[in-house]
VMD Tcl script that builds the backbone (N, CA, C; Angstrom):
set m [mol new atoms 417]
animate dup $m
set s [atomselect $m all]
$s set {name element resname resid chain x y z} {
  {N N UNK 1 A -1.316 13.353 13.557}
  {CA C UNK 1 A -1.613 11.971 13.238}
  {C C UNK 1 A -0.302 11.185 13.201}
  {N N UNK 2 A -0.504 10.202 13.759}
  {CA C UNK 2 A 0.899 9.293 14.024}
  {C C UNK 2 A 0.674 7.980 12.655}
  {N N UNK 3 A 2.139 8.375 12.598}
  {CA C UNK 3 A 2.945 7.601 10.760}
  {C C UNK 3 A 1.954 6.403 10.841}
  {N N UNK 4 A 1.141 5.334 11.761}
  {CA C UNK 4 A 0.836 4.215 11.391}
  {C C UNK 4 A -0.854 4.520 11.209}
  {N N UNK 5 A -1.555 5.430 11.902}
  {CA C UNK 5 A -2.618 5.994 11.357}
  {C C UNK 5 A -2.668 6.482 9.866}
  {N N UNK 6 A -1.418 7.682 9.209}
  {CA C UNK 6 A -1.347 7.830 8.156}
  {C C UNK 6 A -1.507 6.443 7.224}
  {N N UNK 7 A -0.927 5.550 7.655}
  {CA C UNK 7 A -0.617 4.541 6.741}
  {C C UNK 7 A -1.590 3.805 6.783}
  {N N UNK 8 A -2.680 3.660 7.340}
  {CA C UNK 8 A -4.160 3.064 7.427}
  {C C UNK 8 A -4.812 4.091 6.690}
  {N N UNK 9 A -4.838 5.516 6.475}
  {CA C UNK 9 A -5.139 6.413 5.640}
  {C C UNK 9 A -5.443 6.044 4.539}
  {N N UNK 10 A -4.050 5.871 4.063}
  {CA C UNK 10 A -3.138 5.608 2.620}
  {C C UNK 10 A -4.272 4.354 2.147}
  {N N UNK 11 A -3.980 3.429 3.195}
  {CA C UNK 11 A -4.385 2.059 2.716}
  {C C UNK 11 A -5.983 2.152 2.303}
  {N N UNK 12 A -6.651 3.039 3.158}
  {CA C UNK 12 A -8.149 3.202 2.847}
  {C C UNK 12 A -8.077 3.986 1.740}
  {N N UNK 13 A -7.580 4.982 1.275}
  {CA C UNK 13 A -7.285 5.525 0.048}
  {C C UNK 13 A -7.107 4.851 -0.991}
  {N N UNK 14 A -5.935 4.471 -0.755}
  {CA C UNK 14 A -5.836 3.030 -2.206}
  {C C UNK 14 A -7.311 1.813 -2.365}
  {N N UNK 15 A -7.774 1.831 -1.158}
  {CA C UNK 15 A -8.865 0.671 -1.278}
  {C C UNK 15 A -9.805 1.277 -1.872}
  {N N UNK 16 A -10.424 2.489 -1.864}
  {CA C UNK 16 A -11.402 3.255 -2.580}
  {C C UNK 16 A -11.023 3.854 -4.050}
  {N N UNK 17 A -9.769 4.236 -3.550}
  {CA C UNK 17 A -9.156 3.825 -5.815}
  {C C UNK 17 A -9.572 2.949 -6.783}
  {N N UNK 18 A -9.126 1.508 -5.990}
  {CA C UNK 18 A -9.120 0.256 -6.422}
  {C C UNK 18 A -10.814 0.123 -6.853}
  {N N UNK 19 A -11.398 0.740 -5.996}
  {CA C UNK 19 A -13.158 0.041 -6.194}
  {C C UNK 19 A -13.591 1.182 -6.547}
  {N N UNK 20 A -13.478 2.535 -7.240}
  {CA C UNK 20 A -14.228 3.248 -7.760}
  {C C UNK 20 A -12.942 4.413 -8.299}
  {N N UNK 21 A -12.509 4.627 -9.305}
  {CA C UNK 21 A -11.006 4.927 -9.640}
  {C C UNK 21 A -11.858 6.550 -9.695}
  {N N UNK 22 A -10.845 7.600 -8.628}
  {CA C UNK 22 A -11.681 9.327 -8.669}
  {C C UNK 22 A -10.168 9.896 -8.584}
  {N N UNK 23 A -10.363 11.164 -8.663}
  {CA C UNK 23 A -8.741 12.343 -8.893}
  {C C UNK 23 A -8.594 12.042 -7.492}
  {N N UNK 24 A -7.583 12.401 -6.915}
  {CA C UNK 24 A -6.851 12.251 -6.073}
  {C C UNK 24 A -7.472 13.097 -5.301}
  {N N UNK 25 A -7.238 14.349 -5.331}
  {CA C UNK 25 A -7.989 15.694 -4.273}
  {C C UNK 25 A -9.704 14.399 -3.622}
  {N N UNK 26 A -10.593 14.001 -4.795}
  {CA C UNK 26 A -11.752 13.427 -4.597}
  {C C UNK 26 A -11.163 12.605 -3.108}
  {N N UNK 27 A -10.015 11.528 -3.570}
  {CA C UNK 27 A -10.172 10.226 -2.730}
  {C C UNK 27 A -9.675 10.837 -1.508}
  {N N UNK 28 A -8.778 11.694 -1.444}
  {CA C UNK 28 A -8.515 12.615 0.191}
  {C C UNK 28 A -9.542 12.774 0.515}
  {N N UNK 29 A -10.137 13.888 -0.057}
  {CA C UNK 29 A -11.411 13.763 1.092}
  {C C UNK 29 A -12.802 12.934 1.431}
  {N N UNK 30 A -12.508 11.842 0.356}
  {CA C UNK 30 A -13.788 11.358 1.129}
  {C C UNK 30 A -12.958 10.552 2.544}
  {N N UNK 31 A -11.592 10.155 2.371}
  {CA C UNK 31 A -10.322 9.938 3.349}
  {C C UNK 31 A -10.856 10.236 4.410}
  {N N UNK 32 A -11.070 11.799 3.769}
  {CA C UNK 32 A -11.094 12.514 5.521}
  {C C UNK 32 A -12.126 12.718 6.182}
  {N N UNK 33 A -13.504 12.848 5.428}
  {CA C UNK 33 A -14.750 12.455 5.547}
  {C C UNK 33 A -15.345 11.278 6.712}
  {N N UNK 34 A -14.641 10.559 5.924}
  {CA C UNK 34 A -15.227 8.913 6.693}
  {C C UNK 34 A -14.031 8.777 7.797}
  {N N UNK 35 A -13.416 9.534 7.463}
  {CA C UNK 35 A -12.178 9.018 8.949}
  {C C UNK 35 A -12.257 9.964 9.993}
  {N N UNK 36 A -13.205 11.510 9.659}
  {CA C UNK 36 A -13.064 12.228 10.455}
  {C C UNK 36 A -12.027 12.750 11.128}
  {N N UNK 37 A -10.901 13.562 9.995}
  {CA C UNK 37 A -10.198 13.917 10.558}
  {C C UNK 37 A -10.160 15.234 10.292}
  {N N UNK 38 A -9.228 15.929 11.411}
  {CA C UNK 38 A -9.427 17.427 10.992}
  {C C UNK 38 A -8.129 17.892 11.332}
  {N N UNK 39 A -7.630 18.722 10.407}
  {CA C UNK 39 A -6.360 19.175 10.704}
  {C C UNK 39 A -6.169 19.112 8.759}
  {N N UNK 40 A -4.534 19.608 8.621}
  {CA C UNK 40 A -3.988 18.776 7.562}
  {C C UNK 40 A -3.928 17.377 6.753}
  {N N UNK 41 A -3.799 17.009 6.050}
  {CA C UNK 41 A -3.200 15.462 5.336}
  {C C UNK 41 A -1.488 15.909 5.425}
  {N N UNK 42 A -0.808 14.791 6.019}
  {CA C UNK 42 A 0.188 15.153 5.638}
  {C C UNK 42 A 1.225 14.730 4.296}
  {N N UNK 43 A 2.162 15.545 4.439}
  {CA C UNK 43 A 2.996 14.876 3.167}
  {C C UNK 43 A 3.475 13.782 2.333}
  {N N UNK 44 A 3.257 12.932 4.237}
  {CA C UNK 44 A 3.577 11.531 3.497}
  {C C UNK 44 A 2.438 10.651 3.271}
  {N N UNK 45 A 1.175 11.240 3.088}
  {CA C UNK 45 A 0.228 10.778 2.998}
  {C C UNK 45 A 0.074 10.938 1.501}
  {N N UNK 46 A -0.236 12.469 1.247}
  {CA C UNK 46 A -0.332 12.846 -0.400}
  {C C UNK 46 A 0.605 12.396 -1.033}
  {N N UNK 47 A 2.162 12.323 -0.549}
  {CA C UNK 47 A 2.673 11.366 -1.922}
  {C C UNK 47 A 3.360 10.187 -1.701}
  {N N UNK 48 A 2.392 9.164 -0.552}
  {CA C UNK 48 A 2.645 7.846 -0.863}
  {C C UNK 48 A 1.365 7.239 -2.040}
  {N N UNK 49 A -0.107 8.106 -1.508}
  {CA C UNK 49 A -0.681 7.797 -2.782}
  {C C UNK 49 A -0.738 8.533 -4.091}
  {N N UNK 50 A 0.373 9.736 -4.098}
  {CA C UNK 50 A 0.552 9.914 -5.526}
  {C C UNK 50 A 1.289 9.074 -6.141}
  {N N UNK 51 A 2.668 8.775 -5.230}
  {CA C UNK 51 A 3.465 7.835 -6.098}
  {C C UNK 51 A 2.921 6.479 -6.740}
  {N N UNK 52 A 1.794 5.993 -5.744}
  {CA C UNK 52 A 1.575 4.428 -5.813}
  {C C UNK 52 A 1.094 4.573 -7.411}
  {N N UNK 53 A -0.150 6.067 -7.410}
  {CA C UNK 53 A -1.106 5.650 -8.415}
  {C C UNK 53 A -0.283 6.267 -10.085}
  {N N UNK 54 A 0.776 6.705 -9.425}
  {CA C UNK 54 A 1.473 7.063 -10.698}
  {C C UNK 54 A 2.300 6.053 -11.126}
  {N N UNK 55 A 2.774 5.084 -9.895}
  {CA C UNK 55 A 3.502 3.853 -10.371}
  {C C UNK 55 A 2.731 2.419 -10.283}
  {N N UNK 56 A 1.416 2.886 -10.353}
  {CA C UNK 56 A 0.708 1.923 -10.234}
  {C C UNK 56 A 0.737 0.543 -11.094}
  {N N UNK 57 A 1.083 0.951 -12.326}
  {CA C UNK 57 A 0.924 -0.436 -13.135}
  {C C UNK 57 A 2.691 -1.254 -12.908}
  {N N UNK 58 A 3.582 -0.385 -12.519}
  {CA C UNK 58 A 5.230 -1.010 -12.212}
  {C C UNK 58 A 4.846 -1.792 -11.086}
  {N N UNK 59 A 4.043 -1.249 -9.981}
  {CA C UNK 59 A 3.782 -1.822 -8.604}
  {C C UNK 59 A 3.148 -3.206 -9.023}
  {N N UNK 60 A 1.841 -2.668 -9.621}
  {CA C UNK 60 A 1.098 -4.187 -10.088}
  {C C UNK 60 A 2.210 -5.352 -11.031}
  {N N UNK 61 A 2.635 -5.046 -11.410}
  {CA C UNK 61 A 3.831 -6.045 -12.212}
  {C C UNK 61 A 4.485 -6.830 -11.581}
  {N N UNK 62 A 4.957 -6.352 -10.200}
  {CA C UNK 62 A 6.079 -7.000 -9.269}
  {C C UNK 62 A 5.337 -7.453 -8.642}
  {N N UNK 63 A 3.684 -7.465 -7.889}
  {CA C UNK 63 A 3.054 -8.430 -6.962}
  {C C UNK 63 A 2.398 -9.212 -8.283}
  {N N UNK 64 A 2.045 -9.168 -9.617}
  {CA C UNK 64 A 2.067 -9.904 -10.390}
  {C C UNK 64 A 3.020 -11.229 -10.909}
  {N N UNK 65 A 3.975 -10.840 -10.263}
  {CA C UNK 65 A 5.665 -11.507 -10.530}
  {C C UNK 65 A 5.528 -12.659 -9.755}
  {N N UNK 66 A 5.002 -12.080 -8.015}
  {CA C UNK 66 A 5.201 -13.043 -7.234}
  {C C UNK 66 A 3.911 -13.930 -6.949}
  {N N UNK 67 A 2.749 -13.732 -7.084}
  {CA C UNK 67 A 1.484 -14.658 -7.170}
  {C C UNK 67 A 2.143 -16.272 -7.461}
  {N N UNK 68 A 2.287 -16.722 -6.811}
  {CA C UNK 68 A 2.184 -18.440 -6.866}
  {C C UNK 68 A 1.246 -18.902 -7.386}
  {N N UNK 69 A 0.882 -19.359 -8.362}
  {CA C UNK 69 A -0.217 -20.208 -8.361}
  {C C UNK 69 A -1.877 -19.203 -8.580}
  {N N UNK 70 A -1.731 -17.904 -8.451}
  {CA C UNK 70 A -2.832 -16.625 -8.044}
  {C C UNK 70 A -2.683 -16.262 -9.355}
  {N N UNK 71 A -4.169 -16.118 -9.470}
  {CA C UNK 71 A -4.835 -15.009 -10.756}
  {C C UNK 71 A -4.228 -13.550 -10.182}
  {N N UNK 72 A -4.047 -12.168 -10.525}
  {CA C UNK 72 A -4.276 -11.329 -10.008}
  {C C UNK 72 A -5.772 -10.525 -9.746}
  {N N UNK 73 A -6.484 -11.070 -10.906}
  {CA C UNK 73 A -7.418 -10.401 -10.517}
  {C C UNK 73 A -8.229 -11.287 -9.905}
  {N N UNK 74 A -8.081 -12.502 -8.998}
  {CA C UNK 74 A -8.591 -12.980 -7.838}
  {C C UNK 74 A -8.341 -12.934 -6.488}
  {N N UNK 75 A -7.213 -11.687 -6.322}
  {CA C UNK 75 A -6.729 -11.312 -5.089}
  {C C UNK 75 A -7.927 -10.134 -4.718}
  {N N UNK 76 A -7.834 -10.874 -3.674}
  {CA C UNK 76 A -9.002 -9.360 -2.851}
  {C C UNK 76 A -8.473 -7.991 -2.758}
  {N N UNK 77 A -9.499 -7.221 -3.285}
  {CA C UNK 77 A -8.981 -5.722 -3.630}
  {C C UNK 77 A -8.423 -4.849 -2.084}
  {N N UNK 78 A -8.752 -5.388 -1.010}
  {CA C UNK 78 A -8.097 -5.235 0.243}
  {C C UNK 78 A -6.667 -6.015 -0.091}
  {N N UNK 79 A -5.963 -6.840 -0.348}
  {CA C UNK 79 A -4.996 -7.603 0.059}
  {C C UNK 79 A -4.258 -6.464 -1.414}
  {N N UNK 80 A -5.254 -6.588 -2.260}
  {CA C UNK 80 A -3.994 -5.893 -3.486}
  {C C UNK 80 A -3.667 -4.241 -3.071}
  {N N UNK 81 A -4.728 -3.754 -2.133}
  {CA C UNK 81 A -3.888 -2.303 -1.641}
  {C C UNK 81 A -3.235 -2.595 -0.316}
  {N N UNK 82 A -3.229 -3.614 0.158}
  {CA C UNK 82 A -2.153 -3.274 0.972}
  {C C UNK 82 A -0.690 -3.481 0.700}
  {N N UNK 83 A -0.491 -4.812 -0.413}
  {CA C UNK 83 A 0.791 -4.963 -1.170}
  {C C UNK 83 A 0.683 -3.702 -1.742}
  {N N UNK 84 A 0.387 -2.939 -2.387}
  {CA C UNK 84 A 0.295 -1.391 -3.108}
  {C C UNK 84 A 1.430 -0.555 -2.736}
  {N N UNK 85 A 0.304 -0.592 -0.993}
  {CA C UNK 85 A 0.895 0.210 0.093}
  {C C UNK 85 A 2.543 -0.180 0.504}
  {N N UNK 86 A 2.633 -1.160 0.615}
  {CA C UNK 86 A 3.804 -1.658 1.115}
  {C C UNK 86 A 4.984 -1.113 0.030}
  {N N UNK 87 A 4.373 -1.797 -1.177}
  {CA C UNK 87 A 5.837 -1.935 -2.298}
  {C C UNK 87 A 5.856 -0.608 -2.508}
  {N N UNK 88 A 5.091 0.069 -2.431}
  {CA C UNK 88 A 5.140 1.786 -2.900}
  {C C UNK 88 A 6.105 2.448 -1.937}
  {N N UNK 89 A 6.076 2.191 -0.607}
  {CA C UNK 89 A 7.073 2.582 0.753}
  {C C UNK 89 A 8.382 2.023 0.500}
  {N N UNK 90 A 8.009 0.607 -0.070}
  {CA C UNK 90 A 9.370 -0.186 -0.563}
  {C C UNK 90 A 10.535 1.081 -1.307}
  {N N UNK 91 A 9.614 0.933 -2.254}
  {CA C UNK 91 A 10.401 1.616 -3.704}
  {C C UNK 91 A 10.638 3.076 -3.571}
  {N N UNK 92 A 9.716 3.660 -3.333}
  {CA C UNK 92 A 9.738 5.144 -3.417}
  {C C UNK 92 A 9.999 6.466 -1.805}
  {N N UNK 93 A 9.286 5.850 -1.131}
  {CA C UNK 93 A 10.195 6.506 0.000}
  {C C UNK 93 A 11.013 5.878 1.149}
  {N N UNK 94 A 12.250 6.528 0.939}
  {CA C UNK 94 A 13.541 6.576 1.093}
  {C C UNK 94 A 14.237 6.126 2.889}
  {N N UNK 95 A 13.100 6.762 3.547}
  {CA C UNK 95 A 13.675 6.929 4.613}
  {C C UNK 95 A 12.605 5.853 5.364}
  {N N UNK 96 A 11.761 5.235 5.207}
  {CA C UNK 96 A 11.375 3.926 5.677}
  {C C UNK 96 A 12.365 2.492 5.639}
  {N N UNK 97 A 12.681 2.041 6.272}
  {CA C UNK 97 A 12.453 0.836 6.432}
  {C C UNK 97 A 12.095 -0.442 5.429}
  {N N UNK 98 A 12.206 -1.276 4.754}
  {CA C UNK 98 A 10.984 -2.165 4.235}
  {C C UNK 98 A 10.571 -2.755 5.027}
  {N N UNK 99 A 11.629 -3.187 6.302}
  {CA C UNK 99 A 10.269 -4.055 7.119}
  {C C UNK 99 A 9.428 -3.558 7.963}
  {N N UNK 100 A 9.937 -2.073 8.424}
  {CA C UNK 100 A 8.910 -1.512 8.940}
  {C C UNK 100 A 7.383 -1.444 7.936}
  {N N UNK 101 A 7.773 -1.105 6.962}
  {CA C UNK 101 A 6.282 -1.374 5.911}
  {C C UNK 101 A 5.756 -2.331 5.990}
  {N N UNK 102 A 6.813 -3.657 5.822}
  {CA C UNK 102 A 6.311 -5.097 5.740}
  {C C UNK 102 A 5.454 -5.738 7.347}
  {N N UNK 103 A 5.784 -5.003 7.864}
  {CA C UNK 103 A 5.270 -5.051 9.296}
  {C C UNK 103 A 4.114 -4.375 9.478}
  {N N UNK 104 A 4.194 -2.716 9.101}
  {CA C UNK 104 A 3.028 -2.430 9.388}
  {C C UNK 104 A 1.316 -2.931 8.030}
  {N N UNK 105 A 1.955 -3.577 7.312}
  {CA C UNK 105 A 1.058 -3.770 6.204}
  {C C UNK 105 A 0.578 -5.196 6.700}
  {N N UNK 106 A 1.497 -6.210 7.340}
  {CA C UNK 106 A 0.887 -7.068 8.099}
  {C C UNK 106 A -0.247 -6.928 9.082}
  {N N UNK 107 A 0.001 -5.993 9.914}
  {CA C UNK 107 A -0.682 -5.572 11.033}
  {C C UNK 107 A -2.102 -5.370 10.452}
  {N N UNK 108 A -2.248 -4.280 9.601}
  {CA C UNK 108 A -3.618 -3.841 8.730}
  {C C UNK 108 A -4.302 -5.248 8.065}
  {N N UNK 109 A -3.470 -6.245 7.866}
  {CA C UNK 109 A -4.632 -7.260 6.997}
  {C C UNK 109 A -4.465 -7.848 8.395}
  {N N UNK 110 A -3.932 -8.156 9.306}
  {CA C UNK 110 A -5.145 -8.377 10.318}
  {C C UNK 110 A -6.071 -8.139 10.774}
  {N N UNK 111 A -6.156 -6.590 10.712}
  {CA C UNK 111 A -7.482 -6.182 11.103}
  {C C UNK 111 A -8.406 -6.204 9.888}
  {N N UNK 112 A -7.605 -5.755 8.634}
  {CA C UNK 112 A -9.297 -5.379 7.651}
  {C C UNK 112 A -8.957 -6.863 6.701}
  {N N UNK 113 A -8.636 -8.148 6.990}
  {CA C UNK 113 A -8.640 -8.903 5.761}
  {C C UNK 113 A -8.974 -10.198 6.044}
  {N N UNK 114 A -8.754 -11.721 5.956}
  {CA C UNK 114 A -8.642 -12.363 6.152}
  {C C UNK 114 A -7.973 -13.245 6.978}
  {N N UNK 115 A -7.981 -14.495 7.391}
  {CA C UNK 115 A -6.936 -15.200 8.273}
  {C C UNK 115 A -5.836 -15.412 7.976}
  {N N UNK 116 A -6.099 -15.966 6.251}
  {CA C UNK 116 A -4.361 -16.243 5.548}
  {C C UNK 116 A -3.968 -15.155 4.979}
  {N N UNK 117 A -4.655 -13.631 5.139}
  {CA C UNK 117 A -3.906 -12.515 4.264}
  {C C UNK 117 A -2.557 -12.225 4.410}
  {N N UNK 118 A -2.182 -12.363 6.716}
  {CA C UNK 118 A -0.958 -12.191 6.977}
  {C C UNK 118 A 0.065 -12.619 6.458}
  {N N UNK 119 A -0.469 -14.472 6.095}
  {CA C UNK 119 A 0.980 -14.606 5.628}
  {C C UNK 119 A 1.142 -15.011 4.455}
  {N N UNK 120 A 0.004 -14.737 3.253}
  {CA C UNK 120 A -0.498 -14.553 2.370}
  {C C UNK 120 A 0.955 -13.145 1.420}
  {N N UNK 121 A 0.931 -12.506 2.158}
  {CA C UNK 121 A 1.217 -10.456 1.912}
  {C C UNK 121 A 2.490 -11.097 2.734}
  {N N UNK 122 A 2.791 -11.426 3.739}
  {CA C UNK 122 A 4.297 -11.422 4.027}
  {C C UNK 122 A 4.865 -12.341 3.016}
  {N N UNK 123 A 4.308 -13.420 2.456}
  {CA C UNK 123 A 5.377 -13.861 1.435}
  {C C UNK 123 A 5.926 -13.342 0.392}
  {N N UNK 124 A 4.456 -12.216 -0.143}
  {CA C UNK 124 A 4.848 -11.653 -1.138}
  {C C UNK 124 A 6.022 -10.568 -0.648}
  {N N UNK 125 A 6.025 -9.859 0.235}
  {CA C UNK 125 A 6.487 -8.905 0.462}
  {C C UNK 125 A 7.946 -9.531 1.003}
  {N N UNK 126 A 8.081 -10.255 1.344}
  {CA C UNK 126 A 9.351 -10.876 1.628}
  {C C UNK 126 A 10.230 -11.007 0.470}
  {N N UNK 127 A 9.732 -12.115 -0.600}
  {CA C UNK 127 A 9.819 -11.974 -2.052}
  {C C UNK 127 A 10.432 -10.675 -2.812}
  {N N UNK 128 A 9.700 -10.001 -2.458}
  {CA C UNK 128 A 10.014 -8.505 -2.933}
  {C C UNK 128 A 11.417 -7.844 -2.538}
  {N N UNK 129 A 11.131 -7.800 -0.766}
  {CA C UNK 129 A 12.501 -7.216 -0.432}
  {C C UNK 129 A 13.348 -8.160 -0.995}
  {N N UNK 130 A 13.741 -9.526 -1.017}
  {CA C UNK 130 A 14.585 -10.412 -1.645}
  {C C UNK 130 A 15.439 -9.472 -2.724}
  {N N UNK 131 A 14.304 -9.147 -3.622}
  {CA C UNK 131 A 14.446 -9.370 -5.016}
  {C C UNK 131 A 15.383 -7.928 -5.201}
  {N N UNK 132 A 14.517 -6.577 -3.988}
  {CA C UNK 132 A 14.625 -5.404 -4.738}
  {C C UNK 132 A 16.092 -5.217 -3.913}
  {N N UNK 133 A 16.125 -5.921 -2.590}
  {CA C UNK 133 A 17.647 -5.137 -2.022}
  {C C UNK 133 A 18.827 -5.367 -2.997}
  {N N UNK 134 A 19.201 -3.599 -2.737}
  {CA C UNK 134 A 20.678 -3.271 -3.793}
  {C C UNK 134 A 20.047 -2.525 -4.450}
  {N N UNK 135 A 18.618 -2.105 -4.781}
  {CA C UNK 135 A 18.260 -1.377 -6.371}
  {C C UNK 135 A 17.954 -0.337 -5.545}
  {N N UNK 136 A 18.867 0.663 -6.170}
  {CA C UNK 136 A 18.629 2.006 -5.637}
  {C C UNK 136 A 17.200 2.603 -5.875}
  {N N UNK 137 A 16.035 3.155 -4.522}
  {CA C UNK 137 A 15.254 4.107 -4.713}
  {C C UNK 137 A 15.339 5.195 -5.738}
  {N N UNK 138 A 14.367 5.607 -6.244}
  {CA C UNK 138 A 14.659 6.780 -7.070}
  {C C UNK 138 A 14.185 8.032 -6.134}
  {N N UNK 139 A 14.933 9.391 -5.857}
  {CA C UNK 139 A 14.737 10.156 -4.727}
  {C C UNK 139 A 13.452 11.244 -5.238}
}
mol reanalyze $m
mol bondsrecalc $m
mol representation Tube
mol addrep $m
């Protein structure tokens, strides 16, 4: 499975968190269930959504930070896992990119979200890198 499939994974993972909260082993496979995949999950699959849901409420804080004018809990539960997804790649693994995240997390709310999600999620996420470049990842 190629890194931007994983990361549509992830993102469907976190979206089924968000709307029905199950152990982790649960949300893999219904993952893999409905996505029909067969083989392994890989590594960076299991712990981009371990990290997210273990840093879940730090993650929610910082797209909490940047909401303009936004309730959080009036952001669509699609738009809040894909910022999830993103800031979690941000912060916690190392060898990404942020704008490769910020890019590929764009790409996904084109397909699964709204018209203004794109640039809705790039502001936030712009915001973010702003804020976080210089703060060392934790490895």
């Amino acid at each position: 499975m190629k890194r931007k499939e994983e990361r549509e994974l992830v993102f469907k993972a976190l979206y089924s968190l968000h709307m029905d909260p199950n152990p982790l082993d649960k949300i893999l496979d219904d993952a893999i269930s409905l996505n029909d995949i067969t083989g392994e999950i890989s590594e960076y699959v299991k712990s981009s959504i371990a990290n997210i849901i273990k840093h879940k409420d730090e993650v929610d804080a910082i797209i909490e930070r940047f909401l303009s004018n936004w309730d959080f809990k009036r952001v669509s539960p699609i738009d809040i896992s894909l910022l999830r997804l993103a800031i979690g790649e941000m912060l916690y693994i190392s060898d990404i990119p942020p704008e490769v995240s910020i890019n590929e997390v764009i790409e996904l709310s084109k397909k699964y979200s709204n018209d203004n999600a794109p640039k809705f999620i790039n502001g936030i996420l712009d915001s973010v890198l702003k804020e976080e470049k210089g703060v060392s990842r934790p490895e």
